[in-house]
N, C-alpha and C positions, 0 to 999 in steps of 0.2 A: 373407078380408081379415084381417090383421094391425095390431095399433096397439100402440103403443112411446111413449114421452113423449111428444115433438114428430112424430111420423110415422106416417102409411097406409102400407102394404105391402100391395097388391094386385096380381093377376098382369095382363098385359099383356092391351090392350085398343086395336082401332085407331085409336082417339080420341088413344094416346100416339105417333103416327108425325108427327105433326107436331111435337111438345115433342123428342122425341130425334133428326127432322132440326136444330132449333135447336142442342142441345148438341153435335153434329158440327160443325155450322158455325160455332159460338160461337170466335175464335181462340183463347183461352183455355184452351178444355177441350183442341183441338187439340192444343195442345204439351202435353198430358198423356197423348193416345191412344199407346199401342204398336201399332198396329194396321192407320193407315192415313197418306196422306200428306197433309201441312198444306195443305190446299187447300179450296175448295168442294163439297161434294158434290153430284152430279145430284140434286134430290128425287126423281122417280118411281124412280129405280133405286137409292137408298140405301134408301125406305122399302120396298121390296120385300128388297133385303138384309136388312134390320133386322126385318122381319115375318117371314121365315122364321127367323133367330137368335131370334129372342125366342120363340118356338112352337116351337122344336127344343131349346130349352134344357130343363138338367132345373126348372129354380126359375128362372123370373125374376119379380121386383119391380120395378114403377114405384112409388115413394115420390112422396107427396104430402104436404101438410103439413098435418098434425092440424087447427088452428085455421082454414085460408084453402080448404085444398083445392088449393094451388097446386103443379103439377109442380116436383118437386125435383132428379130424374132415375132413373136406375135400378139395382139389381143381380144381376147374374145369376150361378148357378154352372150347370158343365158336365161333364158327366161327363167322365173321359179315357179311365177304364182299369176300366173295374167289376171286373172279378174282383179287382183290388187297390183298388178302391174309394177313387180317386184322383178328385178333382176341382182342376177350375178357377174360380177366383169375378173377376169383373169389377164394375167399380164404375165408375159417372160419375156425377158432380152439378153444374149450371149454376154455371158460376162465382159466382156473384150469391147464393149461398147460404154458399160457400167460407170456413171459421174460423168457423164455428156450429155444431159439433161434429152437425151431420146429420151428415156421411161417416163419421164414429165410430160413432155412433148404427145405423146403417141396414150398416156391415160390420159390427157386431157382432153385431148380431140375424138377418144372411144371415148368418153362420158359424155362429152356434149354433144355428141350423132348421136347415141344410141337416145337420150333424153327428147331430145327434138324429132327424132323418126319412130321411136314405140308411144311415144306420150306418155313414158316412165314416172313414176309416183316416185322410185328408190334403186338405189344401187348398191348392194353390197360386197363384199371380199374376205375372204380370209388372208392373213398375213403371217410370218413366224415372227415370233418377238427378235431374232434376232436380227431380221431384216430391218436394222436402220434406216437404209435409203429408201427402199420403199415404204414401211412408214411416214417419213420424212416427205415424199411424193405426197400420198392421201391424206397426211393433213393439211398439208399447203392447197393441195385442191378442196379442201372443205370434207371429208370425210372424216366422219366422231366413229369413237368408239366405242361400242356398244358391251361388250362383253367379255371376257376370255376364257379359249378351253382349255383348264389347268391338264397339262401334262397333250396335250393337243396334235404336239407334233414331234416325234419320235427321231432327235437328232441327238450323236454321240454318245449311247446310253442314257438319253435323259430326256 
């Protein structure tokens, strides 16, 4: 277990399969996934997806909050390519926390563990363009943009 000003960073525990079915199904966080489609998700077959991701990953963190203990959501990085020691890092946190600078908080200190404990060359991410504040997070911590997939991620018809 890890702790940071306002946050616990502990690794996954099945007690978080229920807090991370909510943040899938929160509408909120939804139009923030690149990942999957805005919809409900089945609980027993999303937490069985999401137990094996979280157990297959190299680092992942459920953040909790220093003071209350209360789930904030989670972050994980993923290896892509070890011999160039290329990773992926993902981030979700309950809306209901969103402009309280946790997701600053909680990608900064999963970028700088995971860099210092794999011997990481890169980290990358995918974002939706409409995610302001996350945007907003990755470049203030140093991440450029390298690219974009036109029509990428399938929100509102568009």
């Amino acid at each position: 277990m890890f702790v940071t000003e306002n946050l616990i960073f502990r690794g996954f525990e099945d007690d978080d399969l229920d807090h991370i079915l909510g943040l899938r199904n929160d509408a909120l966080v939804q139009r923030t996934l690149t990942f999957s489609a805005i919809a409900p998700a089945p609980s027993s077959k999303y937490k069985e997806y999401m137990k094996t991701f979280a157990e297959g990953s190299a680092l992942w963190f459920s953040l909790r909050h220093k003071k209350n203990y209360e789930y904030i959501g989670f972050c994980c990085i993923n290896l892509l390519e070890a011999k160039n020691r290329d990773a992926r890092l993902g981030v979700t946190i309950a809306s209901r926390f969103w402009g309280k600078g946790y997701g600053t908080e909680a990608t900064r200190f999963t970028v700088n563990h995971a860099f210092k404990q794999f011997g990481l060359q890169r980290i990358s991410l995918d974002v939706t363009e409409g995610n302001a504040r996350a945007r907003a997070i990755y470049t203030k911590l140093g991440f450029k943009e390298e690219g974009r997939k036109r029509r990428g991620n399938w929100i509102d018809g568009h």
